[in-house]
N, C-alpha and C positions, 0 to 999 in steps of 0.2 A: 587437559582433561576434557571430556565430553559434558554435554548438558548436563546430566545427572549429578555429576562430582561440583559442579560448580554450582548449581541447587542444593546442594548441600551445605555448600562452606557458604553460602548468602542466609541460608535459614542460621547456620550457626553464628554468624555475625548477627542475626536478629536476637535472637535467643541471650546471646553473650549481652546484648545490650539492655535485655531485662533482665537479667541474672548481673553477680557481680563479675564484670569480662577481666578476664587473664593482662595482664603488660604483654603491650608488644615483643613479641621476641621470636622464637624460631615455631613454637605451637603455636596454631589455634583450638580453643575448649569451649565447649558449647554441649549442651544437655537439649535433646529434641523432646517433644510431647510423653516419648514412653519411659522418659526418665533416662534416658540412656546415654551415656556421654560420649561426645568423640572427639581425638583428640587426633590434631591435622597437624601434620609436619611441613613447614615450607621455612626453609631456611632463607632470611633479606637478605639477597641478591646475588643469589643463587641458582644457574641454571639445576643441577641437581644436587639434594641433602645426601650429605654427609654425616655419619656420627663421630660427633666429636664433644668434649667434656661439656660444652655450652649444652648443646641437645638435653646430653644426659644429666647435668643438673636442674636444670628448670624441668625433665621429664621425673626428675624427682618430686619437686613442689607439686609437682600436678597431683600424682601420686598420692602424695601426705595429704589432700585436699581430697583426691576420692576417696581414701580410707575413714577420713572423717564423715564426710556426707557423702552415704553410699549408695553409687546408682543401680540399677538394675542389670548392668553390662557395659563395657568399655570395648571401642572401635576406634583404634588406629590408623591410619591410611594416612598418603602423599597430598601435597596439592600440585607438584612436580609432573609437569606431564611426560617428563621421559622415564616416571619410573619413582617407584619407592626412596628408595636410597643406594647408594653407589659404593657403599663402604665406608669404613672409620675414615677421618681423617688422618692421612699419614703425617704430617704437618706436626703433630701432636707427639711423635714418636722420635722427632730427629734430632737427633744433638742430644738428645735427652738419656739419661743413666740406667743400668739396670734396676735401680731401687725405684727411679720417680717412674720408670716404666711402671713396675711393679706398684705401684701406688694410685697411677690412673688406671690401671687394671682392675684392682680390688674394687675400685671406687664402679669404676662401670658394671662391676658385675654386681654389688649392692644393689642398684639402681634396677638391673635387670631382674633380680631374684625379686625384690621388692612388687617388681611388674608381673613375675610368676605365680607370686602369694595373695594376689590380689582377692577379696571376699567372694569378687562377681566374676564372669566369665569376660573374659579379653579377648577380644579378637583382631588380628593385622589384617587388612584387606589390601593385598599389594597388587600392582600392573609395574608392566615396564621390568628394570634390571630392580633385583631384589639382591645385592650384594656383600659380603662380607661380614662387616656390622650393622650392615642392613636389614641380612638376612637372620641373625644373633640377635636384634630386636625381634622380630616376627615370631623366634622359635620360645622368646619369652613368654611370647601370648598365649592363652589355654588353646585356642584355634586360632587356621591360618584361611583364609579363602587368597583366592587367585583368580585374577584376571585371563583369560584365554592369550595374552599379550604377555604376560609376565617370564623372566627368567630369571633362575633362584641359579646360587652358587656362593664358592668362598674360593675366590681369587687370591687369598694368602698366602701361596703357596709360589706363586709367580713373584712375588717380595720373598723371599725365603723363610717364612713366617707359614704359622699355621692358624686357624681363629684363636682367639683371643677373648670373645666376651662370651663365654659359654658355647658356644657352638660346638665343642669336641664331643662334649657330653650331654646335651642337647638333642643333638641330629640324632646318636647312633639311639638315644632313646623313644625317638617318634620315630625317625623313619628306619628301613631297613639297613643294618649297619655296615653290611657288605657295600650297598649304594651311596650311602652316607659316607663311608671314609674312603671311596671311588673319590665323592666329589671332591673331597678336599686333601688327596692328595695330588691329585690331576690340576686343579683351580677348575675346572671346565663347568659352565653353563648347562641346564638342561631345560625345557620345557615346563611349563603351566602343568600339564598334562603326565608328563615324565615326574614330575615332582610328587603329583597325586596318588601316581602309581605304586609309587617306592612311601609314602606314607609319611610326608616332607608338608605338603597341604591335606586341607580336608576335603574341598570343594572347589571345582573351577566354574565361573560364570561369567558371562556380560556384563560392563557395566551396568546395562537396566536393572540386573537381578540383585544386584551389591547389597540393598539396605534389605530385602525379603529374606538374601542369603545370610545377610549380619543378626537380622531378628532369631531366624531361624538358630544359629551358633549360640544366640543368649538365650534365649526361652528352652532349649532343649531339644530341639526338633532334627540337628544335624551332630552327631553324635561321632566319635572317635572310634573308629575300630580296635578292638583289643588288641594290642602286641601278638604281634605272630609267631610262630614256634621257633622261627628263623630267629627272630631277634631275643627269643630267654634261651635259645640256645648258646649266643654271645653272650651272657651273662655270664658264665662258666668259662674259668679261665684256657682251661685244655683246646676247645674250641677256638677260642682267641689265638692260642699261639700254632695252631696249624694255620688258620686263614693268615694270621701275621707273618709265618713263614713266604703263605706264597703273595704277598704283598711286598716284604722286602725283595722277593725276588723279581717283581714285575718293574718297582723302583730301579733298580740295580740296572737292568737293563737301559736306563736314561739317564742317570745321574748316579754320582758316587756319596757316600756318607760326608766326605771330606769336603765336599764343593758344594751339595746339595744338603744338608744336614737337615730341613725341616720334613720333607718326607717321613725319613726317617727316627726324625723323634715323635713325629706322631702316630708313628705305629709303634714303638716302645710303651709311649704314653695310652694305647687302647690295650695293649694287649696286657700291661702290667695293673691298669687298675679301670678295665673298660665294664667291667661290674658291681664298681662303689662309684655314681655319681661324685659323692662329695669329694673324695679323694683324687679322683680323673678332673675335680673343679681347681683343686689343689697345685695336680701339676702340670696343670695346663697353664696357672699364672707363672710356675717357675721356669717351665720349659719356654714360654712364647717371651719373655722378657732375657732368657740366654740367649735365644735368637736373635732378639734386635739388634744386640752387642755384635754378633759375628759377624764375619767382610765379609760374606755371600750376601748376609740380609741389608748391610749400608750398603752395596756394589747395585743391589738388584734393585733397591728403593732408588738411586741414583738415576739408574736404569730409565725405571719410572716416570721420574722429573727428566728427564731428558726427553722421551716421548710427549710431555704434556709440553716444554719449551718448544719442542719442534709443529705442534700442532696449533698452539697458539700464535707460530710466525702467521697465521691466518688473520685479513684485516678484513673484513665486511664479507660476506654473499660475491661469489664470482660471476652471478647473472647469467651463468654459462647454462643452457639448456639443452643444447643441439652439440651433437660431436660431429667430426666429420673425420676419420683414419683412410690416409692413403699408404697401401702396403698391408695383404694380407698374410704378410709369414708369420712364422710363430712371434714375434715379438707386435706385430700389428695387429692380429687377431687376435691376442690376447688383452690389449689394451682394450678395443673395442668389446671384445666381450666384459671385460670388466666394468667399463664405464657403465654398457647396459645393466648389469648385473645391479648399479649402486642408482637407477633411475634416471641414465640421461638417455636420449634419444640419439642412437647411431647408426652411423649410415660407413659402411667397410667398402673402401675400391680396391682393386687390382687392375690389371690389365689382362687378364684372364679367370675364367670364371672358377676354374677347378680349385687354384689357391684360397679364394673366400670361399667354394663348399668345404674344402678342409678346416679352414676356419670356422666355419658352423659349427661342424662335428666335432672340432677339438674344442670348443665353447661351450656348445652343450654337453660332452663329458664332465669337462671344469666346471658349468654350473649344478650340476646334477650333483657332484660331491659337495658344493660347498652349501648350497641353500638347500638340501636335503627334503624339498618341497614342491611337486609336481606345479602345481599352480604359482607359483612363483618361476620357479625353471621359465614354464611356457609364457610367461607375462614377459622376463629377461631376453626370451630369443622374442618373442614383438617385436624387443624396443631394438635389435640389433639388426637391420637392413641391406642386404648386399646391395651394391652400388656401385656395379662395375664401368658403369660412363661416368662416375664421380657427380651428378646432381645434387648431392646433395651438400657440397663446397659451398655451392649460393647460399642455402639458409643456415648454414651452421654458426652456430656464435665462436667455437674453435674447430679449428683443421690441423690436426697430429700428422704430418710425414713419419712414417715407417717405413722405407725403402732400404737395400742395403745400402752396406757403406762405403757409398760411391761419392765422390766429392761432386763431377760432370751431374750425374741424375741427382742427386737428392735437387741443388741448384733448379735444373731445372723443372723440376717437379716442385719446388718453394714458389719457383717466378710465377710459372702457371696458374695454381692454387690462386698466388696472391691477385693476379688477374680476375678474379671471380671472388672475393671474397663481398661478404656484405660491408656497410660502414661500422665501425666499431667491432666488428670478430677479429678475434686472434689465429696468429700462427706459429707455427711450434715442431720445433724438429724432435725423434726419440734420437736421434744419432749418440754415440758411448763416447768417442774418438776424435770426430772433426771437427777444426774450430769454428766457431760460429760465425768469426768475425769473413770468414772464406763464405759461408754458406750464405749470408747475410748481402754476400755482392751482387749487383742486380734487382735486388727488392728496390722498389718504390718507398716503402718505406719501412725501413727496418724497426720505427720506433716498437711496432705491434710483433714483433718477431722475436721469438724467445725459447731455448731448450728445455725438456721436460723431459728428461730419459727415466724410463722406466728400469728395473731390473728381471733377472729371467726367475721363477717364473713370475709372472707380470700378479700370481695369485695368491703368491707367499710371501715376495717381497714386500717387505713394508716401506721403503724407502724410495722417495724419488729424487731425483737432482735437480733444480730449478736453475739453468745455465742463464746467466746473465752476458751483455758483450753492450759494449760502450755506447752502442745506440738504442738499447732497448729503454723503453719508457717504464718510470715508475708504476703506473697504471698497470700495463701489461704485467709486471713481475706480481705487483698483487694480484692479479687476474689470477695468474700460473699459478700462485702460490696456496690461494684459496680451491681453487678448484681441487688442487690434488690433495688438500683435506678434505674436501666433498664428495672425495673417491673413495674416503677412509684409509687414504696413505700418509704419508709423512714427508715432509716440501723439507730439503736440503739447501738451499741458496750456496751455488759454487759460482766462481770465475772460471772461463772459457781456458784453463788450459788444458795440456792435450789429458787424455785421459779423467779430465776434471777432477774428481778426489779421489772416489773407491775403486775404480780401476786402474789408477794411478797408485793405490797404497797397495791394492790384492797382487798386483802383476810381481814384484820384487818374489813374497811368497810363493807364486806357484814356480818361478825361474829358479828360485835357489831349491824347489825342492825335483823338478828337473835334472839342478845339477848332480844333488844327491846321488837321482837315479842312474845318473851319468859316472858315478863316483863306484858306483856297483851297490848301495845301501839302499837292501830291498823295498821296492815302491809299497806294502804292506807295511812294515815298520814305521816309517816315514808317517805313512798316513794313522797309525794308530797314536802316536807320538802325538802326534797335531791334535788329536781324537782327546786325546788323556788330558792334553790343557786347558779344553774345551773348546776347539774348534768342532764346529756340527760337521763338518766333512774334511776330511784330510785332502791338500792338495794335490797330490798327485790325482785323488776320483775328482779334485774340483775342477783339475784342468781337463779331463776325461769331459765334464759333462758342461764347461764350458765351449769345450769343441777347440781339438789341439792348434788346427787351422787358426782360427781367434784371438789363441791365447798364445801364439805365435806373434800371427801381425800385431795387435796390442804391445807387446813388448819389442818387436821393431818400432812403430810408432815411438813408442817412449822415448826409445835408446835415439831416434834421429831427432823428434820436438826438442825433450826437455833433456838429452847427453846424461840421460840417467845409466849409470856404472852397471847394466845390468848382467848377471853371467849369458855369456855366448849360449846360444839355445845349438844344442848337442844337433852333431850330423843325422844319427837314424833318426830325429824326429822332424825333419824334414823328409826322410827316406818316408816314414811312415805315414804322413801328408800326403805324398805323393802316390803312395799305395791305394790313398782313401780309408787309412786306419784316422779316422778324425775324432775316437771318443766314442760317448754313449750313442750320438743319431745316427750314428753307421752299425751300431752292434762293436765295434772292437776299435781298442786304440790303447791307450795304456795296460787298458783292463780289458778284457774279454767279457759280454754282456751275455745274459739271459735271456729268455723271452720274455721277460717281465722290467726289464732294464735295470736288473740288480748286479752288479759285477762280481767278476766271480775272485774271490780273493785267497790266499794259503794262508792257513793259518797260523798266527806267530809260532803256536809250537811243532810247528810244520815244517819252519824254514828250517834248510840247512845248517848245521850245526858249523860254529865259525862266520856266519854271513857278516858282512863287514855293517859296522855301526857308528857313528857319530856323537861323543859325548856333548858337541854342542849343537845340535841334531835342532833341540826349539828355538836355542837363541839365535841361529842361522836362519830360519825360515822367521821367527814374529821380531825381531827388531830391527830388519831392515824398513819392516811396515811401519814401526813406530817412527824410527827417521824417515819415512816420505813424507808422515804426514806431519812433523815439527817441520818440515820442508816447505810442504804447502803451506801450513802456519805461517812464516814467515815469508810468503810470496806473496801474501792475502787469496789462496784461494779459495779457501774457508775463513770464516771471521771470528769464530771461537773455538776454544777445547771441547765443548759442549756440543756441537753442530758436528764438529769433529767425529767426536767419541758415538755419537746421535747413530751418524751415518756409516760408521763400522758396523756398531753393534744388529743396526734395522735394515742393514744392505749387505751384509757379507756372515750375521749371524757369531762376531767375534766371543767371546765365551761373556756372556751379560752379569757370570757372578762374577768377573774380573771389573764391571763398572765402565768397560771399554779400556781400546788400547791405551792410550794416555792416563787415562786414570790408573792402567795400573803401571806403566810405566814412574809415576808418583809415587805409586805404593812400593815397588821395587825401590826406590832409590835413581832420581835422575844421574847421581854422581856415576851410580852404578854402573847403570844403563851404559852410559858413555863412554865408561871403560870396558867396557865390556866389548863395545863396539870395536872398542881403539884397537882392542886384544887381536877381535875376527878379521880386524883390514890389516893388522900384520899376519896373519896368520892364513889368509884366504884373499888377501885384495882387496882393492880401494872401491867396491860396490859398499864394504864396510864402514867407508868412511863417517864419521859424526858428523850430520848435518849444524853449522852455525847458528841455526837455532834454535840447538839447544842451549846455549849463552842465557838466553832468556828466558827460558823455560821454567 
């Protein structure tokens, strides 16, 4: 926090210490000159608070102690400088039963109602992420102010959960309830400003202004607008169930009731009692405690901890400050622009200039959508540098090759590089394919030399691979592994083999659904199938937009490295290679493309009547994947299920309510699994065969 926040909490340690001061614990309580209390949330040894039962019982004592001696007004706020609070503690939730769910529930929302009823006026003053339970504290207070930094939201929904400590019937009662059950059917974050709008806060200001704006909310000076016609129009149930209409309908569109179920009960639950508070309080504790129970919301909370296990492989600060990307094609210019994007200083080569101006412009469209903020945008292309003689190799603390995937150049584009590098900068190949321990020959010294392959696009994916090979130093691997949390990605740690882990588990997937298409079972089917499981894109459009070219050699590769069983890739998709039908960057290849690079697809009830089908249509396509990657299990080229399951789900987008491939191959039944397999390799061939490690599995 700034000067001001920290003269705050020093006066209320003063204060505290003429007055009777609070025990140590997650508050601090201090009453300043105007009689006014405030009470500081900073949870010991905690980068950011969390709500969780501790909070919320000692923010009871507080409570019972302002109700006795009453101040003038109550002020909330973080001592956290990334922000208010980040949501309940999931932690509190797992393992745990629908009743004790339902019992830290009731209890938290006592806790909260108690904060609602309070004699004097309350107010949260949040900055930073204001999340979840975070933001269900906040909407307890009679007033909310905001920090011009702050972003409100209920992330619930990404757990397959919906709030839980009042916030269903809360939000749609201050703010607008259209906006309000926007936010939290989507989980998405909005704006300081966006929040104010929709009548979520009262006021946004500066730090400096926080305690004039806080006086102002207790003495009466900053006043609540009256509910607007929009929101006592929702009070009326008829109302409710037309907008509930086209709410389920815009759900529906992303997710099903079956797989997705919290969406969907929280539009039942507004539109059946979204004009009796107490009764929408009612089934909010029943509806959000059946949740917990169900495998979408254990698969998604999994989910979860897997992302925080993969972020935490982070060990200290990567020191890294300076980028340096050789290779401006789409996979080079899009690292670099991302790096810039996340504050590092990049400098982009090629060997001609046109490639890095294309890379501008496809960097400035990518940042233009994601930082949705002119001055930011143009602050990002600053820090992004064409650097077509490569100067800027000497000061960079790492140098990323991006070239294609050529064994001869990348080599010597490593040697060269490493020729120039400063003392102590890393270097680092994105290569998907080659091994390291090839790329690695010739270096001076391999110890600093280490794979970091990104995924396409470089801006969606969250996943990166951190290739290791026999000579690379500890150091370095922590270097690589920090950095690419510094990116706001997620560091995979694989072994050098061929295809490393996820394009060694995806390739089996798009070949057998090749085959399919080779089998005459139309490529639309195929791909909705895949769709229905939850796959985000059906193979046949993934092979399309991974470029058939690609996803060709990849599964050569494999079939020659590692003698993977994989089905023969069909004659016309070589014919059609050689046409130049390569997928989406050509306009045509499987699918036929738009001018907006949407493909153009028939629809199911469109095909042919008789089109030939596959009753084991999914277990053909997703558990050869499960056996590649018990495969690599057993090879060490992953070191857990966890890492595993990690880099499916945040690199290939595998269905997240499934928990990842493995986990749900658990949940199926490994016995199953394996006969199942046994069934398809007599039935279709020994690509079906059951990897030996499932023995151990």
């Amino acid at each position: 926090m700034d000067t001001m926040l920290n003269a705050l909490q020093n006066r209320a340690l003063e204060l505290s210490a003429a007055r009777d001061a609070a025990p140590e614990g997650n508050w601090r309580v201090s009453r300043d000159d105007e009689n006014i209390a405030w009470l500081v949330l900073d949870k010991p040894g905690k980068s950011v608070n969390t709500i969780d039962r501790s909070v919320l019982e000692e923010l009871d004592r507080h409570l019972a102690a302002l109700e006795a001696d009453r101040p003038r007004g109550l002020v909330i706020r973080s001592a956290k400088p990334n922000g208010f609070a980040a949501g309940a503690d999931i932690n509190g939730f797992v393992g745990a039963s629908q009743s004790a769910v339902r019992e830290m529930l009731e209890e938290g929302h006592r806790v909260l109602d108690r904060l609602a009823a309070l004699p004097c006026v309350s107010v949260a003053v949040v900055h930073g992420h204001c999340l979840g339970g975070g933001l269900e504290l906040a909407l307890a207070c009679r007033m909310r102010i905001a920090m011009s930094n702050a972003t409100l939201g209920f992330p619930e929904v990404m757990l397959g959960l919906h709030p839980g400590l009042g916030g269903t019937f809360r939000s749609v009662a201050l703010a607008d309830p259209i906006e309000a059950m926007g936010l939290m059917l989507t989980g998405k974050s909005i704006s300081a400003r966006k929040a104010k709008a929709i009548g979520l806060v009262d006021a946004v200001v500066e730090e400096r202004h926080v305690l004039n704006a806080s006086h102002a909310a207790i003495f009466g000076d900053l006043v609540r607008p009256d509910p607007s016609l929009r929101s006592r129009a929702f009070s009326f149930k008829p109302a409710r169930s037309l907008a509930a209409r086209q709410m389920r309908a815009k759900a529906s569109e992303k997710a099903r009731p079956d797989t997705y179920p919290a969406p969907f009960a929280l539009i039942d639950l507004w539109e059946a009692h979204g004009g009796r508070p107490e009764r929408m309080r009612e089934a909010e504790l029943e509806s959000f405690a059946k949740l917990v129970e169900s495998p979408t919301a254990q698969n998604l909370v999994r989910v979860f901890f897997l992302r925080e296990t993969m972020r935490g492989l982070r060990k200290g600060r990567s020191e890294i400050k300076r980028v340096h990307v050789i290779g401006a094609g789409a996979m080079g210019g899009d690292i670099a622009a991302w790096a810039a994007k996340e504050g590092f200083a990049v400098t982009l080569q090629d060997i001609a200039l046109e490639p890095i101006g294309r890379a501008v412009k496809a960097a400035t469209k990518m940042l233009e959508a994601v930082l949705k903020d002119p001055l930011k945008v143009r602050d990002a292309l600053d820090r992004l540098v064409p650097d077509p003689d490569g100067q800027g190799v000497a000061g960079a603390d790492l140098v990323i090759e991006a070239a294609p995937e050529k064994l001869d150049l990348k080599r010597r584009i490593l040697r060269e590089a490493e020729g120039r590098l400063k003392p102590g900068a890393t270097l680092a190949t994105n290569t998907s394919a080659l091994p390291l321990p090839e790329l690695a020959e010739g270096l001076s010294d391999p110890s600093r030399f280490v794979g970091i392959h990104f995924f396409n696009p470089v801006s969606r994916m969250q996943l990166v691979e951190i290739v290791r090979h026999d000579g690379v130093s500890d150091e370095t691997l922590r270097r690589a592994t920090s950095f690419v949390v510094e990116l706001s990605r997620l560091p995979a740690p694989v072994k050098p083999s061929a295809g490393f882990l996820v394009n060694r588990a995806l390739t089996p997937y798009i070949a057998e659904a090749l085959k399919l298409v080779d089998e005459g079972v139309p490529k639309e089917r195929i791909d909705a199938r895949a769709e229905a499981f939850g796959m985000p894109m059906g193979p046949v459009e993934l092979a399309d937009q991974v470029g058939l070219d690609i996803a060709v050699e990849v599964a050569d590769t494999l079939r020659e490295r590692l003698k993977m069983p994989l089905p023969e890739t069909p004659g016309w998709m070589h014919e059609m290679i050689r046409e130049g039908r390569l997928g989406r960057k050509t306009g045509r290849g499987l699918y036929d493309y738009d001018a907006d690079g949407k493909p153009k697809k028939i629809a199911l009830e469109a095909l042919p009547d008789g089109s030939r089908d596959d009753e084991a249509l999914i277990d053909r396509l997703i558990l050869p994947m499960l056996n590649t990657l018990v495969a690599a299990l057993r090879e060490g080229v992953v070191d857990s299920e966890e890492i595993a399951d990690g880099a499916m789900v945040f690199g290939t987008g595998f269905a997240p309510f499934r928990g990842g491939p493995l986990r749900y191959a658990r949940e199926r039944g490994v016995d199953q699994v394996v006969a199942r397999l046994t069934e398809l390799e007599m039935s279709h061939g020994a690509r079906f065969k059951p990897d030996k490690g499932w023995d151990r599995f």
